[in-house]
N, C-alpha and C positions, 0 to 999 in steps of 0.2 A: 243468211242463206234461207233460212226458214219464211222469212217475208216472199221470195218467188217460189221456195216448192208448195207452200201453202196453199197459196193464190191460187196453184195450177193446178193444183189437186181435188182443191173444191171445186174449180170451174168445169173439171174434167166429171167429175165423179160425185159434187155434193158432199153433204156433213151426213153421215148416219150416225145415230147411236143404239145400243143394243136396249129394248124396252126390260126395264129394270134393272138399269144399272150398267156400266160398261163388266162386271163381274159376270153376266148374262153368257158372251161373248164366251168368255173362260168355259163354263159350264155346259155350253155347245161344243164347241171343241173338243171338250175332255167326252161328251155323249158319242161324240161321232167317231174318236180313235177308239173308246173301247167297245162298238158296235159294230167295226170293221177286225176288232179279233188284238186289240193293242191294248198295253198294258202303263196304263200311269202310277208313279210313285210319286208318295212326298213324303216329305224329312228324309229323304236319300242322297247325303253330300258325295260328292266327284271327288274323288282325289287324286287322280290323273287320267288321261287319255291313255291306253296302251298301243304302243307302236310295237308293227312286225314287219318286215322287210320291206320299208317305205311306206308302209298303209295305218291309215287308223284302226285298231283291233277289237277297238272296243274299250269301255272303262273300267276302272276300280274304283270303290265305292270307301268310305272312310273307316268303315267295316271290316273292308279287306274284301269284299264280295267282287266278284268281277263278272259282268255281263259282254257279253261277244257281239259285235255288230257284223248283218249279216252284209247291207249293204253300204251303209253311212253312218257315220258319226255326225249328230250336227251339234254346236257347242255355241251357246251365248257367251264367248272367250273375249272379253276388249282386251285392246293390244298390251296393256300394261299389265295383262297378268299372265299372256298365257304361256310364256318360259315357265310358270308356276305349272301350270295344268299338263305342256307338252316337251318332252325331253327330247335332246335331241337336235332341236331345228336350225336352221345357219345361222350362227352369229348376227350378220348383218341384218335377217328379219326381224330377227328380238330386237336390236340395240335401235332398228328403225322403229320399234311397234313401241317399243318402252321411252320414245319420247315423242309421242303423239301430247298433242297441246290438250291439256283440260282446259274446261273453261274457268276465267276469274274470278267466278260467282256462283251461287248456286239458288235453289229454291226453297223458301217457307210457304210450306200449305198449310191453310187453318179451313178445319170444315164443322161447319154451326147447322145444329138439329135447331126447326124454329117451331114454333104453334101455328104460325103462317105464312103461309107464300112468300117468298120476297118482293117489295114493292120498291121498286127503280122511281128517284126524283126526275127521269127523262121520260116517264111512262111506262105504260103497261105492254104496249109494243115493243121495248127494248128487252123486258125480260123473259121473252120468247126465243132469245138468240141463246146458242147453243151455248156459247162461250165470250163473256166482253173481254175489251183490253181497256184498261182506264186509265189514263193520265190525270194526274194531279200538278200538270206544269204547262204552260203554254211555249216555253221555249224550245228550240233543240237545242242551245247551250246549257239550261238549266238540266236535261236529260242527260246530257255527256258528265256535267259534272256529276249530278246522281251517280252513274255509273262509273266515276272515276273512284268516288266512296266506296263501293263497293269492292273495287281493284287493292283496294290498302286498308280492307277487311274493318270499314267502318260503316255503320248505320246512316245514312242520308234521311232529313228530315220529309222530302217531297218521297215518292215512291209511285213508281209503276205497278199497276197491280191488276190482278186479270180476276174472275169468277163468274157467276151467275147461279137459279137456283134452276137444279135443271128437272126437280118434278112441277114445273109451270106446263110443261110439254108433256113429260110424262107422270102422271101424276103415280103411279106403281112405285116409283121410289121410296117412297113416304108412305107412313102409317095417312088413312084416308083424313083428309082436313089440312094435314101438315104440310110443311115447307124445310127447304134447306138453304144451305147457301155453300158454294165449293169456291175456295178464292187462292191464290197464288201472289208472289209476291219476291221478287230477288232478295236474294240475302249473301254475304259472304259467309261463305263456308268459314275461313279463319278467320274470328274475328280481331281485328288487333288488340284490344283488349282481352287476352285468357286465351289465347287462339278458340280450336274447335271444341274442345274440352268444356269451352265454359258455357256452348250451348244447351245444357241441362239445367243449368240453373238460370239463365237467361232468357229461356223460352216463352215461359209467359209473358212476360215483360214485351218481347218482342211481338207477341202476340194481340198484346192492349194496341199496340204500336198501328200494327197492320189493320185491327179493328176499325181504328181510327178514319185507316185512309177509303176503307170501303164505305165507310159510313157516310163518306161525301158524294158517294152516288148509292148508296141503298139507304132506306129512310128508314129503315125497320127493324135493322139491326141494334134492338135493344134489349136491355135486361126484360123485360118483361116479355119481348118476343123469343129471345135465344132459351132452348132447353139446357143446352150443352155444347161443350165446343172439345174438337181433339184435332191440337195442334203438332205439323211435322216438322221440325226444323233441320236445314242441310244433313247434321251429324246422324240422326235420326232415319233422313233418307240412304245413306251409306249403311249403316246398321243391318236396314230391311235387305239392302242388295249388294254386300260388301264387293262383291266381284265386278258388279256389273254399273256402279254409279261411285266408280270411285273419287274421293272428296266430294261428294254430293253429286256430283253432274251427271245431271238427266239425260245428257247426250249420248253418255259416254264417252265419245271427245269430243272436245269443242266444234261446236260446226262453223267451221269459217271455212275459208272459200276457198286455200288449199288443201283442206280437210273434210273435201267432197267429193261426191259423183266415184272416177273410178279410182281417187286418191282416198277415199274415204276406208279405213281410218288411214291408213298406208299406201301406196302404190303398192306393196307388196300382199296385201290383206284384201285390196279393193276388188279381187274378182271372187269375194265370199268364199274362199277357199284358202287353204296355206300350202305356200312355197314347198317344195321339195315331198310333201306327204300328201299320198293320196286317200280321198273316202272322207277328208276332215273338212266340214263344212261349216262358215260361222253365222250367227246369223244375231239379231243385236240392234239397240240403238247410235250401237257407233259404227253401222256398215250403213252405206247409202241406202236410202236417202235420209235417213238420220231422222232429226226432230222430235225420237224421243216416243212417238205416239203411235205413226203408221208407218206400215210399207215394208218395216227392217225384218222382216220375212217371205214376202212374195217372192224375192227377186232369188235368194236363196234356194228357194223349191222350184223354181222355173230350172235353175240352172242344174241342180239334183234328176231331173227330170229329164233333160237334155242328158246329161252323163247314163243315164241309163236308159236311156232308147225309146223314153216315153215321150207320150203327146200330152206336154198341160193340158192344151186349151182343149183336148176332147175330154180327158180326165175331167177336170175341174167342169164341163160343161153339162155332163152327163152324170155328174155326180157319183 
């Protein structure tokens, strides 16, 4: 699925990234809600949604604190957990949401502080591009079996692997002079050996692994150019975001093709909102258009928006 919303998205709209960093982005956001009079928290866990006669009411905090919502509850809630977070809701919505398809695999990120820029064996034009996808295989049988490895939580010797260094463009990422390199890499979340468990002690290892395969298209990734490297492996990515990347998956659920658009995660889930309770808003990389990166918010506040008598496009234009 991601190969056409991709495509259409950058033809539509382009690749931006925020200058110094995608953390940039964050840091704007958080400027702008508490400029407008809004209050952010963090290290404040959820520990449910409170319902009052059909409506979201607002949450309780693990504390026991409870804050009241005046107009909306919105909740990055993926389907498989939020009978956790909301009591109450039909049966049929849960037992549909609680078996939304994960995906079979998941992702290892390893990200390398360098002395120098990254230098691409295809030139110096290639490493201007926001983000590469690299093959280390020329077939699509040799791919699907890769991928088959991965289904029955084994390491595959060839690997797909994506990154680039992205203060080539921006140079504000990096201390002045320096280089990075950000690279990605499928992995199974369980692996048959030790399941997920054993990727704590396997991580490096896995790590030399993936080193390897970037190093046939970066020429520079060596000891003497790497400062440092801090690798994330699947269980790692669950760790960070136990709610919202469960077994590892950056989708939140699998994006395949009936696990999209207004089925996306659920037919029942898919119009960013839940069944039977009103004011409860989801928003997430398992609500369309998925992919993990963009989008899984816009469509949210549009429709927020719509429910209460507002004009996005003047809001949003007029800032």
């Amino acid at each position: 699925m991601g190969v056409y919303a991709f495509v259409g998205i950058m033809h539509s709209h382009g690749v931006s990234q925020p200058v110094g960093g995608s953390g940039k982005l964050s840091e704007s956001l958080a400027r702008c809600v508490e400029h407008y009079g809004g209050e952010i928290r963090c290290n404040s866990e959820v520990r449910k949604v409170m319902v009052s006669d059909g409506r979201a009411a607002g949450v309780e905090l693990s504390d026991g604190e409870r804050i009241l919502a005046r107009d909306a509850v919105i909740g990055a809630l993926p389907p498989h957990v939020i009978s956790r977070f909301v009591e109450g809701l039909d049966p049929g919505v849960v037992q549909r949401a609680e078996r939304a398809s994960l995906a079979p695999f998941s992702l290892f990120v390893s990200h390398y502080d360098l002395r120098n820029k990254a230098q691409f064996h295809a030139g110096p034009d290639v490493g201007r591009a926001t983000m590469l996808t690299m093959m280390s295989c020329d077939r699509l049988s040799d791919m699907l079996d890769d991928f088959d490895e991965l289904r029955r939580g084994r390491v595959s010797k060839r690997r797909l692997v994506a990154g680039g260094d992205e203060s080539i463009k921006d140079p504000t990422c990096v201390p002045a002079g320096k280089g990075m390199f950000h690279g990605m890499t499928f992995a199974p979340y369980t692996l048959a050996e030790g399941g997920a468990a054993r990727w704590d002690e396997y991580k490096e290892e896995f790590g030399d692994l993936s080193l390897q395969a970037y190093r046939t298209f970066v020429k520079n990734l060596t000891p003497d150019n790497i400062i440092a490297r801090t690798l994330c492996s699947p269980l790692d990515l669950e760790r960070s975001s136990p709610n919202s990347m469960v077994k590892g998956d950056v989708h939140g659920v699998a994006p395949y093709f009936y696990q999209n658009f207004a089925h996306r995660p659920t037919p029942d889930l898919g119009r960013l909102s839940v069944p039977g309770l009103d004011n409860l808003y989801l928003v997430g990389p398992f609500m369309h258009p998925g992919g993990g990166v963009f989008g899984a918010g816009r469509g949210t506040a549009i429709k927020i928006f719509d429910d209460l008598g507002m004009d996005f496009e003047r809001v949003t234009r007029n800032g």
